[in-house]
LOTORLO-954140 format. One line per 4 residues: their letters; for each residue x, y, z of C-alpha. Coordinates in steps of 0.5 Angstrom, whole numbers. Layout:
residues N
A> X Y Z; ...
end
This chain:
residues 594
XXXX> 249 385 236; 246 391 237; 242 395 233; 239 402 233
XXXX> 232 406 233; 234 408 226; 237 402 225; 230 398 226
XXXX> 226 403 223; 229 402 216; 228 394 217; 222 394 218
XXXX> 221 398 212; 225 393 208; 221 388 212; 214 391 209
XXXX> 216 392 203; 218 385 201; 210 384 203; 206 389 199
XXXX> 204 384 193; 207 387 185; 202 392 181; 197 388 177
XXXX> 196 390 170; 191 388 167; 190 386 159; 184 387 156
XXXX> 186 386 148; 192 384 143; 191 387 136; 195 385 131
XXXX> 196 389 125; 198 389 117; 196 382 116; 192 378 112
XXXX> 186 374 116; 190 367 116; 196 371 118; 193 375 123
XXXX> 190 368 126; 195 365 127; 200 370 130; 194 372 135
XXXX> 194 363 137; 202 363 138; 201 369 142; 203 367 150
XXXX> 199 374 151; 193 373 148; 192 367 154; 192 372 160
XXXX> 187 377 156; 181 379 161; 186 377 166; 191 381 171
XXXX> 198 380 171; 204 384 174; 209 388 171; 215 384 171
XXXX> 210 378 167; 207 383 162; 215 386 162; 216 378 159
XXXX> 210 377 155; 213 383 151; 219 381 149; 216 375 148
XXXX> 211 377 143; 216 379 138; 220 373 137; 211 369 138
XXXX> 210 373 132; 216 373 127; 216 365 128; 209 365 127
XXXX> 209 368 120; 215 363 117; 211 358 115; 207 363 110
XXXX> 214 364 108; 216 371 112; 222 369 115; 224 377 116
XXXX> 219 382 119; 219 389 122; 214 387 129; 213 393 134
XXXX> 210 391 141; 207 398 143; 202 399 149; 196 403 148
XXXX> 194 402 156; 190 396 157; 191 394 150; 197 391 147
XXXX> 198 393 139; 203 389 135; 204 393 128; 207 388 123
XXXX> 210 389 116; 211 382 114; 217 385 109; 219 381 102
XXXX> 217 373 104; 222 367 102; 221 364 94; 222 358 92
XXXX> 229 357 88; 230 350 86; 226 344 88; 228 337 86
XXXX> 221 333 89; 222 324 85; 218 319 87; 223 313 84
XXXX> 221 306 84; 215 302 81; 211 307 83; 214 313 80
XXXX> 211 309 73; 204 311 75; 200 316 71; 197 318 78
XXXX> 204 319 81; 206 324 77; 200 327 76; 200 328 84
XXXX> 209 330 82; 206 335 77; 201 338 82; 206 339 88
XXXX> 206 346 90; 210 351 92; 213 352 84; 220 355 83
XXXX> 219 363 84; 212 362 89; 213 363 95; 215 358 100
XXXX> 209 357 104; 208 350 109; 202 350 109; 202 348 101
XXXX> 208 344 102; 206 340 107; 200 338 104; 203 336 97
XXXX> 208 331 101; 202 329 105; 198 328 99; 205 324 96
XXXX> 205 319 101; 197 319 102; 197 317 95; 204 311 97
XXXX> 199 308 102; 192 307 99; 195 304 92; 199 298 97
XXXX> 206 302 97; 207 300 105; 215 300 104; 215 307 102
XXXX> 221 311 104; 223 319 104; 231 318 102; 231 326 102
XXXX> 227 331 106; 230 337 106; 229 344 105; 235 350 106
XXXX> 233 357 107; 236 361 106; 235 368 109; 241 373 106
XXXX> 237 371 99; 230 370 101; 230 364 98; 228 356 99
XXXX> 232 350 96; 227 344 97; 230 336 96; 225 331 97
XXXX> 224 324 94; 221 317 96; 223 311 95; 217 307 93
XXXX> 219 299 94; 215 294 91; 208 295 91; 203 289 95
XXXX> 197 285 93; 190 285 96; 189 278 99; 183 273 101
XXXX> 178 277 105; 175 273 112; 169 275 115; 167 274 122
XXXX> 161 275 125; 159 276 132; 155 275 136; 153 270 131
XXXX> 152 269 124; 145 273 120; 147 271 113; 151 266 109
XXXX> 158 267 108; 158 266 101; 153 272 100; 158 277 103
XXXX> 163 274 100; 161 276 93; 161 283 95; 168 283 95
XXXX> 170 286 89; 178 283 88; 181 277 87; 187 274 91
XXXX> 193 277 88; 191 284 84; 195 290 86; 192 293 92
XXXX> 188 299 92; 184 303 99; 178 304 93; 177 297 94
XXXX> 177 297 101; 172 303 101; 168 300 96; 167 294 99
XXXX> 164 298 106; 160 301 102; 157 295 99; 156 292 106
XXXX> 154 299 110; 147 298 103; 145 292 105; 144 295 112
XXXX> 145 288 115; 150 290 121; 151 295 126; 158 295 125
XXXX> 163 294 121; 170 294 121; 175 292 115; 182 291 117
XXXX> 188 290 113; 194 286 116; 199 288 113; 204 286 118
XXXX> 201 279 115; 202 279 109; 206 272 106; 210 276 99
XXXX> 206 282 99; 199 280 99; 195 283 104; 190 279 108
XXXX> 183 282 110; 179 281 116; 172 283 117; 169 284 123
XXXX> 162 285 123; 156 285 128; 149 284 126; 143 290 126
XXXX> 136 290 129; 133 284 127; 126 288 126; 124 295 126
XXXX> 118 297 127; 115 305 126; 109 308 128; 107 315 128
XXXX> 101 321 126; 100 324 120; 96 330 117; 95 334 110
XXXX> 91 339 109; 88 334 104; 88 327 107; 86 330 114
XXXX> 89 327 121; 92 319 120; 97 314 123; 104 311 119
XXXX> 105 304 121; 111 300 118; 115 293 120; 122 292 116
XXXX> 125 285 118; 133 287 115; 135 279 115; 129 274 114
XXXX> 133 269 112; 141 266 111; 140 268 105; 139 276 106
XXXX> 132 276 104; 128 282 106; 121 284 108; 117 291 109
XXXX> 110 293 110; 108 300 111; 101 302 113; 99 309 112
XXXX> 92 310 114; 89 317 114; 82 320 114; 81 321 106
XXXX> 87 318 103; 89 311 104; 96 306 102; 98 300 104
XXXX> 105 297 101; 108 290 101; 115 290 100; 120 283 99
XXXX> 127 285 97; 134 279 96; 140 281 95; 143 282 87
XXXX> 151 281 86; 151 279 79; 154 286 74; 152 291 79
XXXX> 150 291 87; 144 292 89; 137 289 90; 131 284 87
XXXX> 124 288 89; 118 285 89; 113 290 92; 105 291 91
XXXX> 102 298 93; 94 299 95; 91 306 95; 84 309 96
XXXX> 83 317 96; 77 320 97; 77 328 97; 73 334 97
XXXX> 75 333 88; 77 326 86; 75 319 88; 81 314 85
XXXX> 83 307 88; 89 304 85; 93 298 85; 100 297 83
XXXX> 105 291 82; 113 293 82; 118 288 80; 125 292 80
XXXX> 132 291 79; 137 296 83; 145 297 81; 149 302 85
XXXX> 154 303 79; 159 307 83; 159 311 89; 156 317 85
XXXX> 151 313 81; 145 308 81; 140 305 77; 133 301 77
XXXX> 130 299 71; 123 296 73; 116 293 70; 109 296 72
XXXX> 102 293 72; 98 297 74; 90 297 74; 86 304 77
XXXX> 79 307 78; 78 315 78; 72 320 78; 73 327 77
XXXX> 67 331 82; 66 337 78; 65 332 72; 60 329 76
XXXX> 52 329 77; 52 332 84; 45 329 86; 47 324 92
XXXX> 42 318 88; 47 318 82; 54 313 82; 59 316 80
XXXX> 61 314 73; 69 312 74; 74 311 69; 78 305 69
XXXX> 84 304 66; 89 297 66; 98 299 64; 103 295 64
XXXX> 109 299 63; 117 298 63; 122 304 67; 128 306 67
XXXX> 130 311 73; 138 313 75; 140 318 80; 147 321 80
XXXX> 150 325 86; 157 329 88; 156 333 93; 161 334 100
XXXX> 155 332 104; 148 328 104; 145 331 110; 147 338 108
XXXX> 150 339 102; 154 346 101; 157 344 94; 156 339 89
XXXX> 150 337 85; 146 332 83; 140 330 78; 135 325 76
XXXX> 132 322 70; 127 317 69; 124 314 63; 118 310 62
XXXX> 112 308 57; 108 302 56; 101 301 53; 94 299 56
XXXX> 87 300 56; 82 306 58; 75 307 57; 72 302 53
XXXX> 77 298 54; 81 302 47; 89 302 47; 92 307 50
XXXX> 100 308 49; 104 313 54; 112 316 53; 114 319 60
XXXX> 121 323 61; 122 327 67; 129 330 71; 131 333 76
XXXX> 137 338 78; 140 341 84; 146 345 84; 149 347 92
XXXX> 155 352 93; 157 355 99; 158 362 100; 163 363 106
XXXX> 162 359 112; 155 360 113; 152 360 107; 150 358 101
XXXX> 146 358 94; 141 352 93; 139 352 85; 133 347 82
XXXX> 130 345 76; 124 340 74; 122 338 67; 118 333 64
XXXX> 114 331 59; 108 326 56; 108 323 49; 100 321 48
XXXX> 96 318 43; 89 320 47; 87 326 51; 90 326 57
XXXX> 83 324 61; 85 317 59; 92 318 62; 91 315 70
XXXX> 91 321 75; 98 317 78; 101 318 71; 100 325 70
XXXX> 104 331 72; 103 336 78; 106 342 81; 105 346 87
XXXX> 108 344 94; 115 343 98; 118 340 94; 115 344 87
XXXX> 112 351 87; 112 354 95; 106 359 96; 102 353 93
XXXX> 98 348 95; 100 341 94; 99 339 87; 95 347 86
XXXX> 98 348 79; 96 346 73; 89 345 69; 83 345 74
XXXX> 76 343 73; 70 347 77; 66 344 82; 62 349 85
XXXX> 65 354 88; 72 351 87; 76 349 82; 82 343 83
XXXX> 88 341 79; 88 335 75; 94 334 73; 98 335 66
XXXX> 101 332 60; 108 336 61; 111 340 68; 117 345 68
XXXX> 119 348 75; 125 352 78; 127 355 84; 133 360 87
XXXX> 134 360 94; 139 363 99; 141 360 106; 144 363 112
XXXX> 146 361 119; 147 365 124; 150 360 128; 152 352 128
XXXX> 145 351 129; 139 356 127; 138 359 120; 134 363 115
XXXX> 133 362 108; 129 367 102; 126 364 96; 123 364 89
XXXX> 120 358 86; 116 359 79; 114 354 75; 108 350 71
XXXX> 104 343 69; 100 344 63; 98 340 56; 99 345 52
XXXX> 103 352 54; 105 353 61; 101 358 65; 107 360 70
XXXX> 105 361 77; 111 364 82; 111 363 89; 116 366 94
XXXX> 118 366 101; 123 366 108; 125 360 111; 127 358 118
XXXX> 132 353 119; 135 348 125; 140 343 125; 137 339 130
XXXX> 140 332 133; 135 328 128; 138 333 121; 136 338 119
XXXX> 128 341 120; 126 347 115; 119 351 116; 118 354 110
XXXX> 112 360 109; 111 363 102; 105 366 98; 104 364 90
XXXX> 105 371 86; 98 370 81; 92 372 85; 93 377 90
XXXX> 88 373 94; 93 367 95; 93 365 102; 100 364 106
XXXX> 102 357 106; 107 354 111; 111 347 110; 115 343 114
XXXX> 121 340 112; 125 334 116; 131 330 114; 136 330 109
XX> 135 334 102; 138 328 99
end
């Protein structure tokens, strides 16, 4: 075949062309426009354009992506009920707009939702049937209902109805009317028993069987219920005997219904030992010394001893713990605690026996009810004689006294609650002797309170409050210091020295609190995080101890936040309101508020 110059020259031009590479566009960014937050997140997620923005694509691509982007949107809206939309895809040169009007959404015309069978007897079914959203006249928005069938078939599940079965699952739109007609129904089927529970511990075994055993809090036969289960974790995970531990129902083994238990544990650290340095601006430099063993027995038994050795303030505490399951779960304590504090302003040795019963009541509550001996020397230094010769002339007081202390708490999260609310109260009272060896007859009462609410997804509001109060016979001089109320510090009054608020005594040029009869104290804060790890805080914190009428001191101050990997660390700078000439004072926090 022959071909020509001309006819050359216009195949080479072909040839080239077919060579040279498409025109790249780059997209920069995609706004979406006319929507809510949620709506909006959700559009720019379905998108297959918002994966190329800050990249380059050819003219046929972006073409695609274009027609694509209406169809992304509109689909990207029904489940917010909008079935028919008015989208706009426009290019506004690098950057693509998608203007949407969302229209009028698909409202709920009839629903029939029935849970039939046993189940459909139960107080807690219906409450859940009564609660399910969307509502007739609502819009029809999944979200809503997805979440109240899964919260149905959840609810199934937990209370042992392991044969449930939708025998309808329907919802028909209609989109001429803007409507939604939702069918949907379960078939319950029999509801399971809790079986027997067996434990295995491997490696090997550290306590007897028998003691884990009364822990279970079901008998072969009751109606099955996950709480059960959970609560049973939760018993084991306290007595912090393993490291892990599974719990698995076998409902595929369940003879007529009755679910048997297995659990799978593997045993903790036999021993743990703690060391580490200390400083107080009042107790100076030291060292912390502890040993726990967890299991010093078969029988759950366990021991602590915990050293804290500072230049000016000294205790050594001795711990022995057993198991308690009768009535509540929970703990048997014996413990003996030494003490020795000399300071710039007091000279106070005590010594302390404990003998306690604790019980976890629920998940939220728990209780110790406990009996004191306790015998303690103390000396004031401004009501001493300062000439070196002089001993000092001690105060001596011997109480034995029963104390009753619950602790309440319900927050969505104990290493850093965002809302929730917890509490203390404690009672205590007893006689003894003092002074001359004349009675002395004490009544305490003392609460706490903390309130969390979050605001928006970084911040929170943080509310605390403090009261207690001392019904004596005598003046509170004969009241040992370990009895009396204090304010000032962390965790008290910021912008304050550690136990700085209350009555004084003069020594020379300084003046020392001595404790109170009563203590009252507040604090609002407001903290923010600037991302997942670093945080600041602003406070006010105010308060009093007092025997008679409450002197208010005010502190405030701002707060550097971090979630570190071991928890939460808070270093805290604040001044107290009351003198002018009240230093700055600084507190680091470490570990978990709760």
């Amino acid at each position: 075949m022959h071909v020509d110059s001309r006819g050359r020259f216009g195949l080479l031009m072909i040839l080239a062309g077919c060579s040279m590479p498409a025109h790249a566009v780059e997209i920069a960014r995609v706004d979406v426009r006319g929507l809510d937050a949620a709506m909006t997140e959700n559009v720019v997620n379905s998108l297959s354009l918002t994966d190329e923005v800050g990249s380059d694509v050819s003219d046929r691509r972006l073409e695609y992506l274009l027609e694509e982007a209406e169809s992304e949107a509109r689909e990207a809206l029904e489940p917010f009920g909008y079935y028919d939309p008015v989208v706009r895809v426009t290019r506004e040169g690098a950057t693509v707009a998608i203007d949407i009007t969302p229209g009028e959404p698909v409202r709920v015309r009839s629903r029939e939702v029935a849970v039939r069978g046993p189940a459909g007897e139960e107080e807690v079914l219906q409450d859940d049937l009564a609660a399910f959203v969307p509502e007739v006249g609502d819009v029809f928005d999944h979200r809503l209902y997805e979440a109240s069938k899964s919260r149905i078939s959840r609810r199934l599940s937990e209370r042992g109805y392991f044969e449930a079965e939708f025998t309808a699952r329907r919802v028909e739109v209609t989109r001429a009317t803007r409507s939604a007609d939702i069918d949907l129904a379960w078939n319950s089927g029999e509801r399971y028993r809790m079986g027997t529970a067996t434990f295995l511990q491997t490696p090997r075994p550290v306590v007897y069987d028998r003691l884990l055993h009364k822990l279970v809090n079901w008998t072969p036969g009751q109606p099955y219920h996950q709480e059960r289960i959970e609560r049973l974790r939760d018993s084991l995970q306290r007595l912090e005997y393993f490291a892990t531990i599974d719990i698995e129902p076998q409902i595929e083994n369940a003879p007529e219904r009755q679910v048997p238990i297995s659990v799978t544990l593997t045993p903790a650290k036999r021993s743990v030992y703690t060391a580490g340095v200390s400083y107080g601006s009042d107790s100076g430099a030291g060292v912390r010394l502890g040993t726990e063993h967890r299991y010093v027995n078969m029988r759950g038994h366990k021991a602590l001893t915990a050293l804290d050795w500072a230049q000016r303030r000294k205790t050594l505490t001795l711990q022995y713990r057993i198991p308690a399951f009768a009535w509540l779960d929970g703990w048997y304590t014996a413990s003996l605690q030494m003490a020795d504090e000399q300071t710039d302003w007091i000279d106070n040795r005590r010594v302390e026996f404990v003998a306690s019963r604790s019980g976890q009541v629920n998940l939220e509550l728990q209780a110790v009810a406990s009996l004191h001996v306790l015998r303690e020397r103390w000396a004031y230094a401004a009501e001493q004689d300062l000439r070196a010769d002089t001993p000092p002339d001690y105060r001596y007081a011997s109480f034995t006294y029963p104390s009753f202390r619950a602790e309440y708490t319900r927050v969505d999260d104990r290493l850093l609650p965002r809302n929730g609310f917890a509490a203390t109260a404690m009672l205590r009272g007893g006689v003894g002797t003092a002074g001359e060896g004349e009675d002395d007859t004490f009544v305490q009462l003392h609460g706490t309170v903390r309130w969390f609410r979050g605001l928006g997804e970084r911040s929170r509001i943080i509310l605390r409050g403090e009261r207690g109060m001392t019904r004596l016979d005598t003046p509170i001089g004969t009241l040992p210091p370990s009895l009396r109320f204090h304010a000032g510090g962390e965790r008290s009054i910021r912008g304050y020295a550690w136990r700085e608020v209350g009555p004084r005594l003069r020594n020379g040029d300084e003046r020392f609190a001595v404790g109170a009869r009563h203590v009252v104290t507040g604090s609002v804060e407001f903290e923010s995080y600037l991302n997942d790890r670093w945080g600041w805080a602003a406070f006010v914190d105010a308060g009093s101890a007092y025997n008679h009428r409450p002197d208010i001191h005010t502190g405030v101050g701002f707060g550097l936040r971090w979630r570190s990997p071991v928890g939460p660390i808070r270093i805290d700078v604040a001044r107290g309101l009351k003198n002018p000439e009240s230093p700055f004072q600084i507190y680091l926090g470490l570990g978990a508020e709760l």
